[in-house]
C-alpha positions as CSV (number, residue, x, y, z in Angstrom):
1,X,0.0,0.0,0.0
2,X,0.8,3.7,-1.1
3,X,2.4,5.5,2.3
4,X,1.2,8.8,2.6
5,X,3.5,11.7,4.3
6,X,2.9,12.4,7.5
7,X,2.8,16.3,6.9
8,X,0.2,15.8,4.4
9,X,-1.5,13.8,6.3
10,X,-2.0,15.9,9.2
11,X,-3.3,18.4,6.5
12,X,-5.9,15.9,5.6
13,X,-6.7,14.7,8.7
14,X,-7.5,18.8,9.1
15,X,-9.8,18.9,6.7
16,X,-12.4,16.4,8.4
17,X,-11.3,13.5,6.7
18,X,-11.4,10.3,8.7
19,X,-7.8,8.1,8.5
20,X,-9.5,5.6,6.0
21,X,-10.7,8.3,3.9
22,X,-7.2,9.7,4.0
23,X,-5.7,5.9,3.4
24,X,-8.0,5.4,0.0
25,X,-6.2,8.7,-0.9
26,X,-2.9,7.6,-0.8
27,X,-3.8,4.4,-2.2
28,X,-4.7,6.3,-5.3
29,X,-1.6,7.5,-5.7
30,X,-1.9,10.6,-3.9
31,X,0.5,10.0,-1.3
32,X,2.0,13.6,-0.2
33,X,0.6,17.8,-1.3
34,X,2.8,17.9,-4.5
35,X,0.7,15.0,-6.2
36,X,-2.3,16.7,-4.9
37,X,-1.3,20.2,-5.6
38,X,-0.6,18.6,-9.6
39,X,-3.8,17.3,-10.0
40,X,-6.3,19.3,-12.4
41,X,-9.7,19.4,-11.7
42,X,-10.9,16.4,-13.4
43,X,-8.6,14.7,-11.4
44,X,-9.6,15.9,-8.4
45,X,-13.5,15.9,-9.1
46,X,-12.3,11.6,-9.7
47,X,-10.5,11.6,-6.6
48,X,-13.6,13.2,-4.3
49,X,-16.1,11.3,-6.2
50,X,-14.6,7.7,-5.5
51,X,-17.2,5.4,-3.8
52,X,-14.6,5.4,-0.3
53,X,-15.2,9.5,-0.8
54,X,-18.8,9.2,-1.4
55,X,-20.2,10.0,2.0
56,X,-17.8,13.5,2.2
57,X,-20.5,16.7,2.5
58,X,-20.3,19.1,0.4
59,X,-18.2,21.6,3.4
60,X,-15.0,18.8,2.9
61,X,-15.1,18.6,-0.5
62,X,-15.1,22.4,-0.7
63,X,-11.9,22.2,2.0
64,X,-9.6,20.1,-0.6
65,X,-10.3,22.3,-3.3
66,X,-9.3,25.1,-1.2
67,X,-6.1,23.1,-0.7
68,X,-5.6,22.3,-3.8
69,X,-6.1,26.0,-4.5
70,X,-3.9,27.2,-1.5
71,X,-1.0,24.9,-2.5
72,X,-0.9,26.4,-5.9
73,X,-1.5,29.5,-5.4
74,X,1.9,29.4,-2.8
75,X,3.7,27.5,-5.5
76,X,4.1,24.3,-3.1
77,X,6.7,26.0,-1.4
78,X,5.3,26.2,2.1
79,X,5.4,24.2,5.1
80,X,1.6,22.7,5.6
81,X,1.7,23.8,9.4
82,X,1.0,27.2,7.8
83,X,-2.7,26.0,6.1
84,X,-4.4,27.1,9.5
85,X,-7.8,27.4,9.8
86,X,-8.5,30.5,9.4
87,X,-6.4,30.3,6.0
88,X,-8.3,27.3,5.0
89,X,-11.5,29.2,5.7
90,X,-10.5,32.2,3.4
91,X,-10.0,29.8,0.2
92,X,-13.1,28.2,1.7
93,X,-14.9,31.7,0.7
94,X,-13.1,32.3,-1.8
95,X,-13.7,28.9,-4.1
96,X,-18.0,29.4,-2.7
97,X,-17.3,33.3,-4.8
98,X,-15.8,31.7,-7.6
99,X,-18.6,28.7,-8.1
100,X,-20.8,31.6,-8.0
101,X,-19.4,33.9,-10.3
102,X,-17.9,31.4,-13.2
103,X,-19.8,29.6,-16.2
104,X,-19.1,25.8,-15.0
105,X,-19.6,25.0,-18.3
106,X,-16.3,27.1,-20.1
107,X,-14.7,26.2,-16.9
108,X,-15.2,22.6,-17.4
109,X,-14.5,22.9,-20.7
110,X,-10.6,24.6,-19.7
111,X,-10.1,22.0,-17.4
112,X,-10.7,20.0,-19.5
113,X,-7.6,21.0,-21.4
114,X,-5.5,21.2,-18.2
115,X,-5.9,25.1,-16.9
116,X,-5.0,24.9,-13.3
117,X,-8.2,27.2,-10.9
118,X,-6.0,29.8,-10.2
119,X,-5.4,29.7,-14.2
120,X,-9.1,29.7,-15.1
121,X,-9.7,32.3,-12.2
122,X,-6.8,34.3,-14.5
123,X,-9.2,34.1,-17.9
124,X,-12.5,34.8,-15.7
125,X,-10.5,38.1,-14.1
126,X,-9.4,38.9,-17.6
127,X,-13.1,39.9,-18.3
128,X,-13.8,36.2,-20.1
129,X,-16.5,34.5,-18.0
130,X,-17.7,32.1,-20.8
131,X,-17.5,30.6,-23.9
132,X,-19.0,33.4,-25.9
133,X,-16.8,36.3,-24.7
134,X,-13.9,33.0,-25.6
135,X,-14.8,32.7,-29.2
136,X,-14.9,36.8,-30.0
137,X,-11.1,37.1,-28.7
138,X,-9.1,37.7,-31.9
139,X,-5.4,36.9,-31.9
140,X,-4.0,40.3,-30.4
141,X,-6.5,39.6,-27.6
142,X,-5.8,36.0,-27.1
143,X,-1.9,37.2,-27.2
144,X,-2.5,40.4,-24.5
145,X,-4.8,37.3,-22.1
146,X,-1.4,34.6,-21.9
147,X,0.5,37.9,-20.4
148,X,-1.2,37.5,-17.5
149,X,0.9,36.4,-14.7
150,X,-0.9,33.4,-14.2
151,X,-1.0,32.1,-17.7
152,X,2.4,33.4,-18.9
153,X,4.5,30.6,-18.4
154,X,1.7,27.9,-19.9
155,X,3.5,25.1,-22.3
156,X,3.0,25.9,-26.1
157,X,0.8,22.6,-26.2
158,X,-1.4,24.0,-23.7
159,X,-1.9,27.2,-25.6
160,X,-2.5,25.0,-29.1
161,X,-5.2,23.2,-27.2
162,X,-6.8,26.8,-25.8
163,X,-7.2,27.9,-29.9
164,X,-8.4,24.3,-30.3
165,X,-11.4,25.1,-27.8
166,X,-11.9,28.8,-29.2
167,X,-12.5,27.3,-32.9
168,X,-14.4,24.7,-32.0
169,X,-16.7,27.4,-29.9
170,X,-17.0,29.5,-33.4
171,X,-17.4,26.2,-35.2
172,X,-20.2,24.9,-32.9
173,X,-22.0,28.0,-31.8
174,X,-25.2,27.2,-29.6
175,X,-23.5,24.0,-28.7
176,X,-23.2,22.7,-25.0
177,X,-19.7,22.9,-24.0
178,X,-20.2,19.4,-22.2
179,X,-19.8,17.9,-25.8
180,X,-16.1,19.2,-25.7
181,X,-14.5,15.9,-25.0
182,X,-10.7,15.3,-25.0
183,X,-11.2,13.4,-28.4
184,X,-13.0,16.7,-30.0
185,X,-10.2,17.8,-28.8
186,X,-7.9,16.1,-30.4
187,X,-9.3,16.0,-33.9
188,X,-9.9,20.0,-33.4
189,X,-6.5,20.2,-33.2
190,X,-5.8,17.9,-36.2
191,X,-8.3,20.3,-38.4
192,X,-6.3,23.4,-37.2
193,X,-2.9,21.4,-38.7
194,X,-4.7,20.0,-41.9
195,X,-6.0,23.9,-42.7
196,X,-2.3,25.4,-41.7
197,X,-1.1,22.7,-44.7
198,X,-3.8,23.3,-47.1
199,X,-5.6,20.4,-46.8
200,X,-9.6,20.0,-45.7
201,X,-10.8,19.3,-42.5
202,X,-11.8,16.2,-41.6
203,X,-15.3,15.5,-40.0
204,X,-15.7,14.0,-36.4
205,X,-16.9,11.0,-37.7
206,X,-13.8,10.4,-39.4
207,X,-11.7,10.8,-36.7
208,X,-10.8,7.0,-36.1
209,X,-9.4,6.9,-39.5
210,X,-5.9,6.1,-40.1
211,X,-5.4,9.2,-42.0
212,X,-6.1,11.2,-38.8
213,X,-4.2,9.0,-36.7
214,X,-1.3,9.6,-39.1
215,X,-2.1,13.3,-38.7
216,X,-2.4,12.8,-34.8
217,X,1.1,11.4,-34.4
218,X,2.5,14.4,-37.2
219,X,0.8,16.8,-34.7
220,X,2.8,14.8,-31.7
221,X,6.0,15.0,-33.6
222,X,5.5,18.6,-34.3
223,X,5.3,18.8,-31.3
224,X,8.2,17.1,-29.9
225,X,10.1,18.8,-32.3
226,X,9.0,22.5,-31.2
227,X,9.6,21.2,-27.8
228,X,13.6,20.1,-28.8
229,X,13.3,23.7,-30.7
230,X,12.4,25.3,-27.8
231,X,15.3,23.8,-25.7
232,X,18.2,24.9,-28.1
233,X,16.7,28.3,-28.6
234,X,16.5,28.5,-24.2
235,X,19.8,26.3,-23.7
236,X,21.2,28.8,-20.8
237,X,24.6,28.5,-21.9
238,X,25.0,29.2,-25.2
239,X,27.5,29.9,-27.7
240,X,25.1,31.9,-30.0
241,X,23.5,34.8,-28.6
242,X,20.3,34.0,-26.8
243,X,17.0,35.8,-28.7
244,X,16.1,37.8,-25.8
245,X,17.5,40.0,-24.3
246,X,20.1,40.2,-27.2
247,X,21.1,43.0,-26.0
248,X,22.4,42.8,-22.7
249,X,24.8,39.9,-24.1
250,X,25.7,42.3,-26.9
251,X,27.0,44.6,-24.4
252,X,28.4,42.5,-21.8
253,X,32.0,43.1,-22.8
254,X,32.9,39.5,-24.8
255,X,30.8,37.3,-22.0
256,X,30.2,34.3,-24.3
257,X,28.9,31.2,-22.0
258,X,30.3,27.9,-23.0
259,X,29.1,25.1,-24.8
260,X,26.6,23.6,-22.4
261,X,23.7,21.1,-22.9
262,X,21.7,18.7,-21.0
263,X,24.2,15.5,-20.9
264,X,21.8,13.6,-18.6
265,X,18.7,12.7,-16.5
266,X,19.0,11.1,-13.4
267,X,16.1,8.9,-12.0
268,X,15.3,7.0,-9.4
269,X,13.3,9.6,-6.8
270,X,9.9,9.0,-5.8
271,X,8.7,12.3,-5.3
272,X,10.5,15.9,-5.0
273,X,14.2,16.7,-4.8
274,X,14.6,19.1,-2.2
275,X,18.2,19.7,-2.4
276,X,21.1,19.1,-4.0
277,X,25.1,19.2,-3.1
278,X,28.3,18.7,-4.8
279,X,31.2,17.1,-3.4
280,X,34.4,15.4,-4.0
281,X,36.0,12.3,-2.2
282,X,38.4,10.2,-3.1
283,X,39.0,12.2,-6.0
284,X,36.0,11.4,-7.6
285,X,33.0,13.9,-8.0
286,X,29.6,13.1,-6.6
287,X,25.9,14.8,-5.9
288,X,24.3,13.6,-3.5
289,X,20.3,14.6,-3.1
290,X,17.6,14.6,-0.5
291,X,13.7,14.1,-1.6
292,X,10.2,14.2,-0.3
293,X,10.5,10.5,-0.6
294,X,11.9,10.5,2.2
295,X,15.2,9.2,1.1
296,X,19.1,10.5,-0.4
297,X,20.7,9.2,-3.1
298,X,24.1,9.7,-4.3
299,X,25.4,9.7,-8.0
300,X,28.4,9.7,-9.7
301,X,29.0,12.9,-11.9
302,X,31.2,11.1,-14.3
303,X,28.9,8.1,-14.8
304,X,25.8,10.0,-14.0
305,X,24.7,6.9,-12.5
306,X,23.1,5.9,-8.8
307,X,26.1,5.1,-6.5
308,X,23.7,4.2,-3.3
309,X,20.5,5.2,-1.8
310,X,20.5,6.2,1.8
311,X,17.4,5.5,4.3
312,X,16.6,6.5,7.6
313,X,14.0,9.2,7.8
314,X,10.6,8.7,8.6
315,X,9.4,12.6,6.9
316,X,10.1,14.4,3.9
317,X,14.0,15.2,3.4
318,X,14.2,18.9,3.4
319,X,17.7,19.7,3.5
320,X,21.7,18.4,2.9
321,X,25.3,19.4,3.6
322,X,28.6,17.8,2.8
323,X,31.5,18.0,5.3
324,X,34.7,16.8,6.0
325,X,36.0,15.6,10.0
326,X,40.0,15.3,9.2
327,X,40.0,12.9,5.8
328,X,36.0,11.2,7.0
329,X,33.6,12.3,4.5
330,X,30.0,12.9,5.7
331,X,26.2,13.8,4.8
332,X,24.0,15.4,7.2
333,X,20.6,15.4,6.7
334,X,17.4,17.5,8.0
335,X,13.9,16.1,8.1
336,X,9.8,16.2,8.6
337,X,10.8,13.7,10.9
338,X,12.3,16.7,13.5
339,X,15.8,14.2,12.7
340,X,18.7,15.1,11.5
341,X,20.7,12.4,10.8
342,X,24.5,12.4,10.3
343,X,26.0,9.5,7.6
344,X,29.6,8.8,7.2
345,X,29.8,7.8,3.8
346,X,33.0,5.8,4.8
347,X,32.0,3.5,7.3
348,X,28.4,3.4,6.6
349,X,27.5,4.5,10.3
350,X,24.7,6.7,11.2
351,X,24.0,9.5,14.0
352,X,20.6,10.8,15.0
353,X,20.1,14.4,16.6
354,X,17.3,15.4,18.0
355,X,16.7,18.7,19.6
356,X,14.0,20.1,17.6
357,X,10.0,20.2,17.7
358,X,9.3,20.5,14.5
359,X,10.4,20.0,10.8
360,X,14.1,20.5,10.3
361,X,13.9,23.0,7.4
362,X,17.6,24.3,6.5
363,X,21.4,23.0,7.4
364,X,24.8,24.9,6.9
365,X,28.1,24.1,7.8
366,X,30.2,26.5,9.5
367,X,34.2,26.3,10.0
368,X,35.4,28.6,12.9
369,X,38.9,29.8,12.9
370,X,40.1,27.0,15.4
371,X,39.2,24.4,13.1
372,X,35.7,23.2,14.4
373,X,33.2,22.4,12.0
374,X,29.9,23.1,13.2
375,X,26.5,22.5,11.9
376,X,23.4,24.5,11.8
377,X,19.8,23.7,11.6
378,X,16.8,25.5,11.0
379,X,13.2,24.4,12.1
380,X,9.9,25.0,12.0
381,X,9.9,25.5,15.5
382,X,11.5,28.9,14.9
383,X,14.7,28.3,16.1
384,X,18.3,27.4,15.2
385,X,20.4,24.8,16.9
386,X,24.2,25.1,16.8
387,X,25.8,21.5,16.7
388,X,29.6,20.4,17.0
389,X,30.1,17.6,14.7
390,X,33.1,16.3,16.2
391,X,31.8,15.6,19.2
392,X,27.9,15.6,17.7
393,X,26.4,17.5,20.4
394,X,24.4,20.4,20.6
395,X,26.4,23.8,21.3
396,X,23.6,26.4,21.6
397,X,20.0,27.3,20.5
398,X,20.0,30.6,19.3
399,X,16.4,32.1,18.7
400,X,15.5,35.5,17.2
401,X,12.8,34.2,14.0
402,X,9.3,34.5,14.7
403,X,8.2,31.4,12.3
404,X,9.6,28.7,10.8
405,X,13.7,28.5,9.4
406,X,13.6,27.7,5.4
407,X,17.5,29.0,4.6
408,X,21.2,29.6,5.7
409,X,24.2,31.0,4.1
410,X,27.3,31.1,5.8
411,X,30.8,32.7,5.1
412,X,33.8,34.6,6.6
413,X,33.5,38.6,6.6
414,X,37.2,39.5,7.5
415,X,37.8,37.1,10.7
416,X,34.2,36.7,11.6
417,X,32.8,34.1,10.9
418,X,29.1,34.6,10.0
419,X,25.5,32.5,9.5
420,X,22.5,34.7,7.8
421,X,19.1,32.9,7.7
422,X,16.1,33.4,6.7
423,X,12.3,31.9,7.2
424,X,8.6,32.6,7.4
425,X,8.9,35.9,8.8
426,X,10.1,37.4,6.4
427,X,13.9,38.5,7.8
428,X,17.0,38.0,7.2
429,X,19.7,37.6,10.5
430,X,23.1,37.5,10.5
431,X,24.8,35.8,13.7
432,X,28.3,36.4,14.8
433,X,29.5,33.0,15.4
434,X,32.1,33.6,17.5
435,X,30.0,35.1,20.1
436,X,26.9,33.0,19.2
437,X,24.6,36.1,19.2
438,X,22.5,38.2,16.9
439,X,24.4,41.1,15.8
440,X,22.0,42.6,13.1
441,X,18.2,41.7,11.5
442,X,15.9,43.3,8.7
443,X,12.5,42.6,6.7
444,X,13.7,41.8,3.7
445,X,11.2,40.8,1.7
446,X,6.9,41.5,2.0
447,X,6.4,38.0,1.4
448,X,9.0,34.7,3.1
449,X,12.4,33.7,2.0
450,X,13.1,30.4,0.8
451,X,16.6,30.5,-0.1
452,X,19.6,32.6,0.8
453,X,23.3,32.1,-1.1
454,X,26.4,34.7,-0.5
455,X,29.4,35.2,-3.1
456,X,32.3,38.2,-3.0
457,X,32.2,40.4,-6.4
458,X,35.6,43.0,-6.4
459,X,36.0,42.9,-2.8
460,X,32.4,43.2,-1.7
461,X,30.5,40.6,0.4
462,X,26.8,40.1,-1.3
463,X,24.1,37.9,0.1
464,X,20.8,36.8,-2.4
465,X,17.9,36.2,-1.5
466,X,14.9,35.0,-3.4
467,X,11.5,34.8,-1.9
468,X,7.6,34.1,-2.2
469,X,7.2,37.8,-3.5
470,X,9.1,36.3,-7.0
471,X,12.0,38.5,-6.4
472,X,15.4,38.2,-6.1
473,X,17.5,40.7,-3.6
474,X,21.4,41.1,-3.5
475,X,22.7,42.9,-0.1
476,X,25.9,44.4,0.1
477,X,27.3,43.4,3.6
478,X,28.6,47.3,4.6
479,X,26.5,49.2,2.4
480,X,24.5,51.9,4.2
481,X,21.8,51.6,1.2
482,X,20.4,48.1,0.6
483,X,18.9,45.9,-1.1
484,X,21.7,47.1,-4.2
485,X,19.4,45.4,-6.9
486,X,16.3,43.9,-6.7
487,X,15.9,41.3,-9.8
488,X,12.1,40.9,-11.1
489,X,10.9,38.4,-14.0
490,X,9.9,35.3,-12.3
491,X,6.5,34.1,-12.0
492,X,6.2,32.1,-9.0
493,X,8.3,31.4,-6.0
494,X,12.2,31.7,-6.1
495,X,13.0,28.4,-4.9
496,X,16.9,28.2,-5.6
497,X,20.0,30.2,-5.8
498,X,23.7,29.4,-7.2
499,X,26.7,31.3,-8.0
500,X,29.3,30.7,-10.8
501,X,31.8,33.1,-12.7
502,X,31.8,32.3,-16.5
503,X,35.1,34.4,-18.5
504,X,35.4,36.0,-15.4
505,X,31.9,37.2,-15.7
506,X,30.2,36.7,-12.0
507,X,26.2,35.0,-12.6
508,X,23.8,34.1,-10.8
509,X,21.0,31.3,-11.7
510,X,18.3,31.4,-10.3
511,X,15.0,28.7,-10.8
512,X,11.1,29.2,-9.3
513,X,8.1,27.7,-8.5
514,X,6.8,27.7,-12.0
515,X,9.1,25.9,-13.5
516,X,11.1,29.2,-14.7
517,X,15.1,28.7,-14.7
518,X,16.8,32.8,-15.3
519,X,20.4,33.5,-15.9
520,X,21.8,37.0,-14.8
521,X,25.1,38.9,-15.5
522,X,26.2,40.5,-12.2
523,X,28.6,42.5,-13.6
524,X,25.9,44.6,-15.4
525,X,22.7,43.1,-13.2
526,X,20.9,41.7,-16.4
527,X,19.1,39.2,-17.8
528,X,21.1,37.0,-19.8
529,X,18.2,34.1,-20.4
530,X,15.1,32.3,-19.3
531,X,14.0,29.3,-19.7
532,X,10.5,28.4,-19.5
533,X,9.8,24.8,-21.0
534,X,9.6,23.2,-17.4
535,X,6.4,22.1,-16.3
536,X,7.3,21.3,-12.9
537,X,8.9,23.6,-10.0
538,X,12.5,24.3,-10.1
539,X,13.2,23.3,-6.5
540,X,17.2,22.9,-6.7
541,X,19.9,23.8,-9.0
542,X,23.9,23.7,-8.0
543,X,26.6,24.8,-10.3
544,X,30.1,23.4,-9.4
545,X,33.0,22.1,-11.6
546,X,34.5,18.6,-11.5
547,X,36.8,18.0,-14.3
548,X,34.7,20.5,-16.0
549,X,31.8,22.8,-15.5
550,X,28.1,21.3,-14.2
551,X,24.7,22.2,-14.0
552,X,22.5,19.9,-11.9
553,X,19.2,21.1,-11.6
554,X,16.0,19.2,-9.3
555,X,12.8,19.6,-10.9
556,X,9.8,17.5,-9.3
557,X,11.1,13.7,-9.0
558,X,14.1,13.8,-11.8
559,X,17.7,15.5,-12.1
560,X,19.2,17.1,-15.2
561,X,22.8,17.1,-15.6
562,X,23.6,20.7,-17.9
563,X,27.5,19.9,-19.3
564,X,29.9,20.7,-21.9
């Protein structure tokens, strides 16, 4: 049997639904919030309407599609401790308003063709309630409606399948939109090809033919092929100058990025990757990864191949370090278990801390001048325990956050050594480490911070900072004005952060909730690409060189390998 997570379960079990209702869940597959935040609303409507489900009142069912809704609309970046009630009852109102307001018909009909709520809310807000306002948009109009935030980063098959609906609307006027099936669909789309290329539509009747199954798969290779079009024109690194902007790389004094393309996918996660680190041993290069599965893996960068798989958590797997204790290589790894757990990757043995009373959300390494090598963790708890690894026992808690820990970044700033984090309420600290005390704090973003990295450009100390507002923040440790630059262009969540110099050229990558990976020249603070072919969340990228330079970036349950 399918075993649900235990965070997603409590979630549930919030909602009114009794453990065997919450068991026939998982069972279907549904097994933690990112599966239930990716299913579309026919897939819900199934899931809610299965004979286990069919004694839920119409209250509950209106609860999971308000946490369906909430999850999106937070871009699945959010601890589920923070769906309180009260939250809960706001998307409560606010799916009751939308029932009340929408044609269920056209919005059948869009989920039908796999618009996300908060999508179809997007067209409704856009003034398009139903299918006849649908069918007058001309192309300019259709064009200025996939601007919207919302709809902007939707796949180019998704926006094929949106004319699909809108011709078959003018084709069919009067007609319910219940008719609208996913095979309509598909032989709409056929007739839309067969016109482009001159040839007559075919009627519905015909649609079983092979001639349109020939022109079905011709409309699948197309589509592949835009797809593989679509990944050389975004390829981040690229010797040719990217379309857009053109000309910030036109003026970036020589910057040409190498040679880079995807060399590999690795496979073998369950669910979500949550982090990822590089590190060498033995004089071989490895990445090691944590997932919502609830397990690591390691991988060989050469091979790109598993190495080993590493169990011991009973929660989601939120966070990983690498360190060294004299010539011992180690993991440490946080958890939804309230765990960390501490693996030496040469004799196999395992450590358990606990200290916390709630998720373990963020770990960084820190080495103090004396040669320690201490480890922090962050929590949902609020606070941030201070562990010696050589002797594996806690230091100090220091406390200062008002919600829940979700980043670290650590580095030296002249002898000091220094730990900034960052969390739910929305501020960045930075601790003096020597002294183990809170030496300065700030609201640094209106929304929380997910993920904090630190790099030194001519001298200056910056830390980044990327956040649920969509933004990106660089802070100049000394400056008396900060943020220095505040980087805008993503459309959901800025779940990662990494740092590499290119020809000298200092860039920062940066990858979000929406699937959206952006490139950015430091040196002039601009856009050098963005890629928006994903159709899951970024939720990790690391660039680091071993023998040559990498890319690894986490998107849902896979890992891509970028290379030259």
């Amino acid at each position: 049997m399918a075993t649900i997570d235990d965070s997603f379960d409590l979630a549930l079990g919030r909602l009114g639904l009794s453990p065997s209702k919450r068991d026939m869940i998982a069972i279907e597959g549904v097994t933690n919030a990112e599966l239930f935040y990716m299913l579309d609303k026919q897939a819900t409507d199934d899931l809610i309407a299965m004979k286990s489900m069919g004694t839920v009142d119409k209250s509950t069912k209106y609860k999971l599609l308000a946490f369906q809704d909430w999850l999106h609309e937070q871009g699945n970046c959010v601890s589920l401790d923070a769906f309180t009630v009260q939250v809960m009852e706001d998307h409560v109102e606010k799916m009751k308003e939308r029932d009340a307001t929408i044609d269920k018909e056209f919005d059948k009909a869009l989920s039908k063709i796999g618009l996300m709520a908060n999508q179809r809310d997007a067209v409704s807000d856009q003034g398009i309630p139903d299918a006849a306002t649908f069918a007058l948009l001309d192309k300019e109009a259709m064009d200025d409606l996939l601007q919207d935030p919302e709809l902007v980063t939707m796949n180019a098959f998704t926006k094929y399948k949106l004319r699909a609906l809108q011709t078959w609307i003018i084709e069919n006027p009067g007609v319910s939109l219940e008719s609208y099936t996913l095979e309509r669909g598909t032989h709409q789309m056929s007739n839309i090809k067969r016109k482009e290329s001159g040839l007559e539509a075919l009627p519905f009747a015909a649609a079983a033919t092979p001639e349109l199954a020939e022109e079905k798969e011709d409309i699948e290779d197309e589509k592949e092929e835009e797809k593989e079009e679509e990944k050389e024109e975004e390829k981040p690194l690229e010797d040719a100058e990217p379309s857009t902007p053109a000309e910030s790389n036109k003026e970036s004094k020589g910057l040409r990025l190498a040679k880079v393309s995807r060399t590999a996918v690795l496979r073998g996660h369950t669910s979500s990757v949550r982090g990822l680190i590089q590190y060498e041993r033995n004089g071989k290069g490895y990445v090691a990864s944590c997932s919502y599965d609830k397990s690591v893996k390691v991988w060989d960068v050469a091979t790109a191949r598993e190495v080993t798989t590493l169990k011991g958590h009973s929660g989601c797997v939120n966070a990983i370090v690498h360190y060294k204790i004299g010539n011992t290589s180690y993991l440490a790894t946080g958890a939804n278990d309230k765990c960390i757990i501490l693996w030496n990757l040469d004799t196999k043995q395992t450590k358990r801390l606990k200290k916390h009373t709630s998720d373990v959300r963020a770990l960084d390494i820190v080495t103090m001048a004396n040669g320690d090598v201490l480890l922090a963790s962050g929590s949902s708890d609020s606070t941030i325990i201070i562990w010696d690894l050589k002797t594996e026992t806690a230091k100090t808690t220091l406390t200062g956050h008002t919600s829940y820990v979700y980043a670290f970044t650590s580095f030296k700033y002249g002898n000091t050594p220094i730990l900034a984090s960052g969390g739910n309420d929305n501020k960045i600290i930075l601790w003096d480490m020597n002294k183990m005390e809170k030496f300065a704090d700030f609201v640094a973003h209106p929304e929380y911070i997910w993920t904090l990295i630190n790099f030194e450009i001519d001298g200056t100390r910056y830390i980044a900072s990327g956040s649920a507002d969509m933004t990106i923040k660089l802070w100049a440790l000394g400056n008396k004005e900060n943020p220095v630059q505040t980087f805008t262009g993503h459309y959901g969540c800025v779940n990662t952060l990494s740092f590499f110099t290119q020809n000298g050229i200092p860039c920062l990558v940066s990858g979000d909730s929406k699937g959206v990976i952006q490139f950015r020249n430091l040196k002039e603070n601009t856009l050098l690409t963005s890629i928006e072919h994903y159709s899951s969340a970024i939720t990790s990228i690391a660039a680091f060189t071993s023998g040559k330079s990498y890319l690894a970036i986490g998107h849902f349950n896979e890992i891509e390998f970028w290379s030259e």
